[in-house]
N, C-alpha and C positions, 0 to 999 in steps of 0.2 A: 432547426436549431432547438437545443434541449435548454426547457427555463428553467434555471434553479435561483432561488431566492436565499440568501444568506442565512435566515433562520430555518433552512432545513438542514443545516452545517451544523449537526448537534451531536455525532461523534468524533471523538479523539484516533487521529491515526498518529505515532509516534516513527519517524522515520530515524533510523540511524544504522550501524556498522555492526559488524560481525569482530570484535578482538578477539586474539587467543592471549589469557593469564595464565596464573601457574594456582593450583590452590594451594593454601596458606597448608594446611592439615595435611595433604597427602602429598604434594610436590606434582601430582600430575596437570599435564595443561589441559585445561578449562577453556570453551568457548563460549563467549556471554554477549549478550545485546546490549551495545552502550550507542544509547541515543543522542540524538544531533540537535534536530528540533522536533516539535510535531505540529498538524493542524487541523484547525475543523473538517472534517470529510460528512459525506453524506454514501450511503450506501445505494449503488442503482441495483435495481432490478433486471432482469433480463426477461425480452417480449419470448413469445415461444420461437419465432422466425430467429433470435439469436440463439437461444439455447440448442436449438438444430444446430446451427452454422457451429458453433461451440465445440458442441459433441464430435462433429463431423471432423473440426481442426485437432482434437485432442485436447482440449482446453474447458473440460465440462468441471475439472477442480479448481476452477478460478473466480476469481469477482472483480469487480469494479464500484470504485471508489472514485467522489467528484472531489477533489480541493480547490481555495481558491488558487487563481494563477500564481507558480510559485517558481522565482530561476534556479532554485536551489536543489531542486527535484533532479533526480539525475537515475539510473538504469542501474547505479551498482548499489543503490540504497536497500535494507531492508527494512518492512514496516510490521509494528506491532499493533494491533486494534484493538480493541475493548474488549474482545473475546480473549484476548492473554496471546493467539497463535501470531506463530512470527509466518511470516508472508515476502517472498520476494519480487519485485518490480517485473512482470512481462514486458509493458511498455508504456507508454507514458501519451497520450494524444492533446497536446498542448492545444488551446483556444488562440487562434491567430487573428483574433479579430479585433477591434477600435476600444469593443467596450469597455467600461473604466472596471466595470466587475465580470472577472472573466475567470473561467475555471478551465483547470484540468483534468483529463479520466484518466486513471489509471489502474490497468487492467494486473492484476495479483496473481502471484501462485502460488499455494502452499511451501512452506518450508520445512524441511525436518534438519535440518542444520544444528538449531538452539532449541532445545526441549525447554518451557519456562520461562524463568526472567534471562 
């Protein structure tokens, strides 16, 4: 079992949706990142024994993020990080266990969908 303590929850992941608008100046449709909620995350690391296994799946463009336990978390969400890039949800490995403080991993993949905000 992986310990994480609350206060290493010290970045912002923004999770929210992909709309399509129209822009106001050209009439073309626009696709923009309008957020839902967001939450403390903590960034992991990858041992060498994953980043093999990683490479090996196709999955060497991706990260993992802890949040606390959250039901709202769902697979068609896209997330935004501190870094500005949008990222969308591989998979989500929810904490099934008693504890009152319990976290989720979820595993990211780059997105080129939404360049920016």
């Amino acid at each position: 079992m992986v310990k994480i303590r609350p206060h290493q929850l010290v970045h912002r992941a923004h999770f929210g949706t992909i709309k399509q608008a129209t822009n106001p100046n050209t009439g073309a449709p626009v696709k923009s990142f309008v957020e839902s909620f967001a939450l403390w995350a903590e960034y992991r690391t990858r041992s060498a024994s994953q980043l093999f296994a990683a490479k090996q799946a196709g999955m060497e463009e991706t990260r993992t993020i802890a949040v606390r336990r959250n039901s709202a978390l769902d697979e068609q969400l896209r997330v935004k990080l501190d870094d500005g890039k949008l990222y969308r949800i591989a998979n989500i490995s929810h904490d099934d266990t008693n504890n009152y403080i319990a976290f989720d991993f979820i595993t990211l993949e780059k997105s080129d969908t939404v360049k920016g905000g």
